[in-house]
Structures are given as structure tokens and as C-alpha cells.
C-alpha positions in Angstrom: 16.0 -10.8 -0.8 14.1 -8.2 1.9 12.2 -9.6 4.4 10.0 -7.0 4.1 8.9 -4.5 1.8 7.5 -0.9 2.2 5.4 0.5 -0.2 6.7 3.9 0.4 5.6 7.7 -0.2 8.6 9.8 1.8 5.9 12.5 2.2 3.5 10.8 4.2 4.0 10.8 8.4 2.5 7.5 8.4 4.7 6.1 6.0 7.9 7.3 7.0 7.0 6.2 10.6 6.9 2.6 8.8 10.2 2.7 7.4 11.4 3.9 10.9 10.0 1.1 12.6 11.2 -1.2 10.2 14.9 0.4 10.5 14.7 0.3 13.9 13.9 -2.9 14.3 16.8 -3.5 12.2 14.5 -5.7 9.5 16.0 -6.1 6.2 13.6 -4.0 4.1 13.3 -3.2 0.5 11.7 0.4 0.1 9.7 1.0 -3.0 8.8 4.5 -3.8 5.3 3.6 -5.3 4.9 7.0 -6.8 8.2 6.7 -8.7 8.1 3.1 -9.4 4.2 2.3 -9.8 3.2 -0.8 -9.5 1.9 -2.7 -12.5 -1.1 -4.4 -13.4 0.7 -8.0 -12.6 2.0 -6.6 -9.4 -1.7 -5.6 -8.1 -3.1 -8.4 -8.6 -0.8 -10.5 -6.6 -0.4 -7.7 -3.6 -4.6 -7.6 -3.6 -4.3 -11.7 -3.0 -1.6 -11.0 -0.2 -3.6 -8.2 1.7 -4.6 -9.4 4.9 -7.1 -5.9 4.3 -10.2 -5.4 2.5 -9.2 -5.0 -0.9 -10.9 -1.5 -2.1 -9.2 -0.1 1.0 -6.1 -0.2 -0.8 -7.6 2.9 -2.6 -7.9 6.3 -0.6 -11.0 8.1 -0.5 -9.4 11.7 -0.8 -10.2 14.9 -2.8 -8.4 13.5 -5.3 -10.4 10.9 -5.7 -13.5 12.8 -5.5 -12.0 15.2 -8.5 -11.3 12.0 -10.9 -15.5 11.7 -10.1 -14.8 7.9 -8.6 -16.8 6.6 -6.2 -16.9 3.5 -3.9 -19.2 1.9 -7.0 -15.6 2.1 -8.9 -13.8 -0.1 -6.3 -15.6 -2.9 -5.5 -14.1 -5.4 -7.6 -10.3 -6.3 -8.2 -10.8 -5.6 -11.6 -11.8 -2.4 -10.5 -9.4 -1.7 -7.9 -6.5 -2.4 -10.0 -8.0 -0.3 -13.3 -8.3 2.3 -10.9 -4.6 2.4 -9.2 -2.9 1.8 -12.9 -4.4 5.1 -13.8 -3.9 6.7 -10.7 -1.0 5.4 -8.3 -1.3 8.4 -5.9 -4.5 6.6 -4.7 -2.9 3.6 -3.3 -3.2 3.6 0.6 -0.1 4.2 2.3 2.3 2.6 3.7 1.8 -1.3 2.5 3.9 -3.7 4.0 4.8 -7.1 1.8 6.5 -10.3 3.8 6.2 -13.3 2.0 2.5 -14.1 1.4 0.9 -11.4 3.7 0.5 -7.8 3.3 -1.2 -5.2 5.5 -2.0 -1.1 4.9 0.5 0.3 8.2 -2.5 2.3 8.8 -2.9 2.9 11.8 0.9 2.8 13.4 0.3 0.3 15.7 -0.6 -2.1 13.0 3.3 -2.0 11.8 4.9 -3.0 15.1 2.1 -6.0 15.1 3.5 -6.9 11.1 7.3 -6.7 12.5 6.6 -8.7 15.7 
């Protein structure tokens, strides 16, 4: 088993950056391509009880998220956050890192190295 896992999207900076750290630092990691592999309902739940973050920040707040007419009202709750990420996956913050019980949103870089270390 990984030590670590990336919640990956290969065509974000901020991600890839993650799984560079992570390979550099010569962690065993286990990259999951969120957008290919979405996580499930089950799954959501139990990474919303492992982030160390506040949950709704798990959901960006891009145009994208403006054009499906959500609104912070629609993320407040679990319930909420995970209805939300099942339907849309793209909306999941990026890059989440998983070790053990604890997760964090990379965001911003530094925060990665801190998760490694």
C-alpha cells in the first residue's frame, strides 16, 4: 500500500508540482486521476472526515461552478458537498493528498512539502 495518495488532475501546475514533490522525495505514492477515476459517494465521505481543511473548500468556486448556478448556499453541508462533487468531479479542489487518516488540499505548494515532512 502507498503511503500517500494524490488526488491528481495532470493539467493543473499545482497538481503536477505535488506529484513532483512526492517523487522527489522518493514517497511511495498512489496517483489517482480523479477526473478519470471519480470518486464515489462512499469515498467522499470518508476523505471529507480525513481533511485536515474546511470541508466545502474541497469544491472550487470557478466559472464552472458559477455556470451549473451553485452557490456557497449549495456547499455547506457534507451532504451537500458530496451531492455536489458526484455530479460534478471537475469541482473537486486540486491536488488532495491522503496518508493514513489525514488529508490536506496541496494548495498552496508549500503546504505539500509540510504533508511530506
Amino acid at each position: 500500500m502507498a503511503e500517500i495518495t494524490l488526488l491528481h488532475n495532470p493539467r493543473c501546475s499545482t497538481s503536477r508540482h505535488a506529484k513532483e514533490a512526492l517523487e522527489e522525495a522518493g514517497v511511495d505514492v498512489e496517483v489517482v486521476e480523479y477526473l478519470k477515476s471519480p470518486l464515489d459517494e462512499v469515498e467522499l465521505r470518508r476523505l471529507l472526515t480525513q481533511l485536515e481543511d474546511p470541508a466545502s473548500d474541497l469544491v472550487r468556486r470557478d466559472s464552472y461552478f458559477a455556470e451549473q448556478g451553485l452557490s456557497d448556499e449549495d456547499v455547506r453541508s457534507h451532504g451537500q458537498i458530496v451531492e455536489v462533487l458526484v455530479d460534478h468531479p471537475r469541482l473537486m479542489q486540486r491536488p488532495v493528498l491522503i496518508r493514513g487518516d489525514r488529508a490536506i488540499i496541496g494548495r498552496p505548494k508549500e503546504r505539500v512539502a509540510e504533508f511530506i515532512g
